[in-house]
Structure formats: structure tokens, C-alpha cells
C-alpha positions as CSV (number, residue, x, y, z in Angstrom):
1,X,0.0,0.0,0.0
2,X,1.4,3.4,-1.1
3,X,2.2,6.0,1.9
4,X,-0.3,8.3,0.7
5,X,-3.2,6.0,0.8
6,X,-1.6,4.3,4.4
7,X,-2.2,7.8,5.4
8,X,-5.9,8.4,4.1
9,X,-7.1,5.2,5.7
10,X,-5.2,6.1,9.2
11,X,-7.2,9.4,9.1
12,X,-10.1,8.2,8.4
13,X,-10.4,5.3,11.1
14,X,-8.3,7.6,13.7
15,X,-11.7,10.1,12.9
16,X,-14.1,7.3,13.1
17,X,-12.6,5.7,16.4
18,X,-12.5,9.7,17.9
19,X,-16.0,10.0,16.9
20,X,-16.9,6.7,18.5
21,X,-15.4,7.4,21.9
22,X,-17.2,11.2,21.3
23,X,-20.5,9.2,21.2
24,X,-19.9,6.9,24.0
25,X,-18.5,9.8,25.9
26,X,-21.9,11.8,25.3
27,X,-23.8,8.3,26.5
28,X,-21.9,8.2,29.6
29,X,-22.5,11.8,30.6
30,X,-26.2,12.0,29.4
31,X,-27.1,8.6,30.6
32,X,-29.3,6.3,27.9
33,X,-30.9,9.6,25.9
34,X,-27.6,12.0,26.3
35,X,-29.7,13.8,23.1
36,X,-32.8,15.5,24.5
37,X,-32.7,18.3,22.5
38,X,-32.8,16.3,19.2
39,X,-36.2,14.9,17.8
40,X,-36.4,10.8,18.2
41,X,-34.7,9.8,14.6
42,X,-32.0,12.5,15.2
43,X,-31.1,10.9,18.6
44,X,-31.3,7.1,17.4
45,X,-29.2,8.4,14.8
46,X,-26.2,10.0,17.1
47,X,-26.7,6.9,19.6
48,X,-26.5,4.5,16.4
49,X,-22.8,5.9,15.6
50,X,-21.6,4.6,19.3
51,X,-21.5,1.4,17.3
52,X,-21.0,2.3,13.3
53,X,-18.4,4.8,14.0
54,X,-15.6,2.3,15.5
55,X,-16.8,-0.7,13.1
56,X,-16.0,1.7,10.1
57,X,-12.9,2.0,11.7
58,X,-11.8,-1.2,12.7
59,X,-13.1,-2.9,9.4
60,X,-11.0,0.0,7.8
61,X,-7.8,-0.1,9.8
62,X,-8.2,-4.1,8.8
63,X,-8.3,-2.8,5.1
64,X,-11.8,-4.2,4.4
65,X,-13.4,-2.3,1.4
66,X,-17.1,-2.1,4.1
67,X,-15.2,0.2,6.2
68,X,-14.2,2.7,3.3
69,X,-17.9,2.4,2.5
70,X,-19.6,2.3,5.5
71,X,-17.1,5.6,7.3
72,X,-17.9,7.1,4.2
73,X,-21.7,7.1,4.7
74,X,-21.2,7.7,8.4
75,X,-19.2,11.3,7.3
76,X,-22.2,12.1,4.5
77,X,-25.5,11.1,7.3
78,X,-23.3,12.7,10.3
79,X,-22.5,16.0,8.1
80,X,-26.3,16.3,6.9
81,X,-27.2,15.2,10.5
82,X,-25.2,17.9,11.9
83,X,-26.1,20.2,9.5
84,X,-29.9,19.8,10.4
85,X,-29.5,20.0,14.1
86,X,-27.0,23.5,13.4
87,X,-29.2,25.5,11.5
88,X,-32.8,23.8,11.9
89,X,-33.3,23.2,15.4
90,X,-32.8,26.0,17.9
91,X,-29.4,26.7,19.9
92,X,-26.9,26.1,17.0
93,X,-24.0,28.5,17.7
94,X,-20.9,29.1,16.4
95,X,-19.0,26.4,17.8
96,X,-21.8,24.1,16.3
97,X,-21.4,25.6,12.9
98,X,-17.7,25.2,13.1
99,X,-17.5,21.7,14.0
100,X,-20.5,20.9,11.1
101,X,-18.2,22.7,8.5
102,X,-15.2,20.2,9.7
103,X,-17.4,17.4,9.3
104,X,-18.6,18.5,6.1
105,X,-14.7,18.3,4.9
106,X,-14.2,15.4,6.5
107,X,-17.4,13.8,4.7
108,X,-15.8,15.3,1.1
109,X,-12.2,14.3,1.7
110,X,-13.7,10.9,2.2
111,X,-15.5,11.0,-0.7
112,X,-12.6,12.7,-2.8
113,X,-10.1,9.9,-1.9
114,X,-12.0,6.6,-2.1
115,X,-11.1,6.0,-5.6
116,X,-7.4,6.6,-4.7
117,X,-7.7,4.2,-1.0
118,X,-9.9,1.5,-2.9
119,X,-8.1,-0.6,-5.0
120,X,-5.9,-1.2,-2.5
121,X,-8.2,-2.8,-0.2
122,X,-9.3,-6.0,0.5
123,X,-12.8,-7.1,-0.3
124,X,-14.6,-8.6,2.4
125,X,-15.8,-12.4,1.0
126,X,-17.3,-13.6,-2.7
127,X,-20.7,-14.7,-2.9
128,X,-19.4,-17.7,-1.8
129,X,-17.7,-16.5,1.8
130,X,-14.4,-17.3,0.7
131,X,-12.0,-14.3,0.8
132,X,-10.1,-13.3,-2.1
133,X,-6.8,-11.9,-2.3
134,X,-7.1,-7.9,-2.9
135,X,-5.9,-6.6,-6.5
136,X,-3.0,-4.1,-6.3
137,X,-2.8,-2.5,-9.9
138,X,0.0,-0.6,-8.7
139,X,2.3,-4.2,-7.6
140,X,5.0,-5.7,-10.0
């Protein structure tokens, strides 16, 4: 794996694992519904990336193509998430819009650099559940 793309796929699961602990952080503090201000399908949502955010990353730091998928629709959904709870629902400050705008590049850079990061992944099994080995176009 080149050192460019070793570096995109570090980023990405070291800001899917940060987001995880984030999450169960917030559940620890706010006990079972730490989102009170949110309406039901915006909390399930938040509460549902305790889970998704560090199996993105773990399937991605174990170079399985899922996790490039998966932290990739977790960065989309959590920027259009955030973006709803920021400038729809009352209270979103600055610090709220700041941290959606990150996320928002985050979600892009993800996007921008999956063709680069994928070939050099592994997929996860054939139709059959046997693994295959991954194709490096770039290896002699």
C-alpha cells in the first residue's frame, strides 16, 4: 500500500474511532438519551454511531473495502445530520457551525479519496464467503 493512501485510511479510522469514543463519551454523561434536545430519529441516529463509528474503523484499519464504504456514509448522514441539528433546530451557535463545516470536509475528503484508497483494499468475501486476495494494480 502506497504511503499516501496508508495515510488516508489512518485518518479516516483515527476520525471514526475519535467519533466513537465522542458518542460513548456523550452516553456516559447524558445517561441512555444524552440527546434530549434532538427529535427521536436524530437521537437514534447519534446513539447508532456509538456502534458504526468504531466498526467503520476497525473494518478500515483491517483494510476491508465495508469500512471505506460504511465511514464514508457515516461522514455524508453525520454532516447532513449535523447540519440539520446546526441550522434547523434552535441553539446552533458558532461552535456548532464550526464543528459541522469540519465534518462536512471530512465527509468530502472521504468521498474525494475513495477512488485513490480503494483498489488497495481488500474485499470482504465472494458470494461464496471465501476471501479473495485484494488486486494491487500498482504491484509488479
Amino acid at each position: 500500500m502506497p504511503p499516501d493512501v496508508q495515510f488516508i485510511v489512518a485518518a479516516e479510522a483515527v476520525v471514526l474511532g475519535y467519533g466513537g469514543v465522542v458518542h460513548v463519551i456523550q452516553l456516559v454523561a447524558g445517561g441512555f438519551r444524552p440527546y434530549l434536545w434532538a427529535p427521536a430519529w436524530l437521537a437514534i441516529y447519534f446513539t447508532s454511531l456509538t456502534l458504526a463509528d468504531p466498526l467503520a474503523a476497525v473494518l478500515l484499519w483491517t483494510r476491508r473495502a465495508s469500512g471505506l464504504y460504511l465511514g464514508g456514509a457515516i461522514l455524508v448522514t453525520d454532516a447532513l445530520a449535523n447540519g440539520y441539528a446546526t441550522y434547523a433546530l434552535p441553539g446552533g451557535g458558532a461552535t456548532a457551525r464550526i464543528s459541522q463545516a469540519v465534518i462536512s470536509l471530512m465527509a468530502i475528503a472521504a468521498l474525494a479519496s475513495a477512488p485513490r484508497v480503494r483498489p488497495w483494499l481488500l474485499p470482504d468475501t465472494t458470494r461464496y464467503g471465501i476471501r479473495r486476495a485484494a488486486r494491487h494494480p500498482h504491484r509488479t
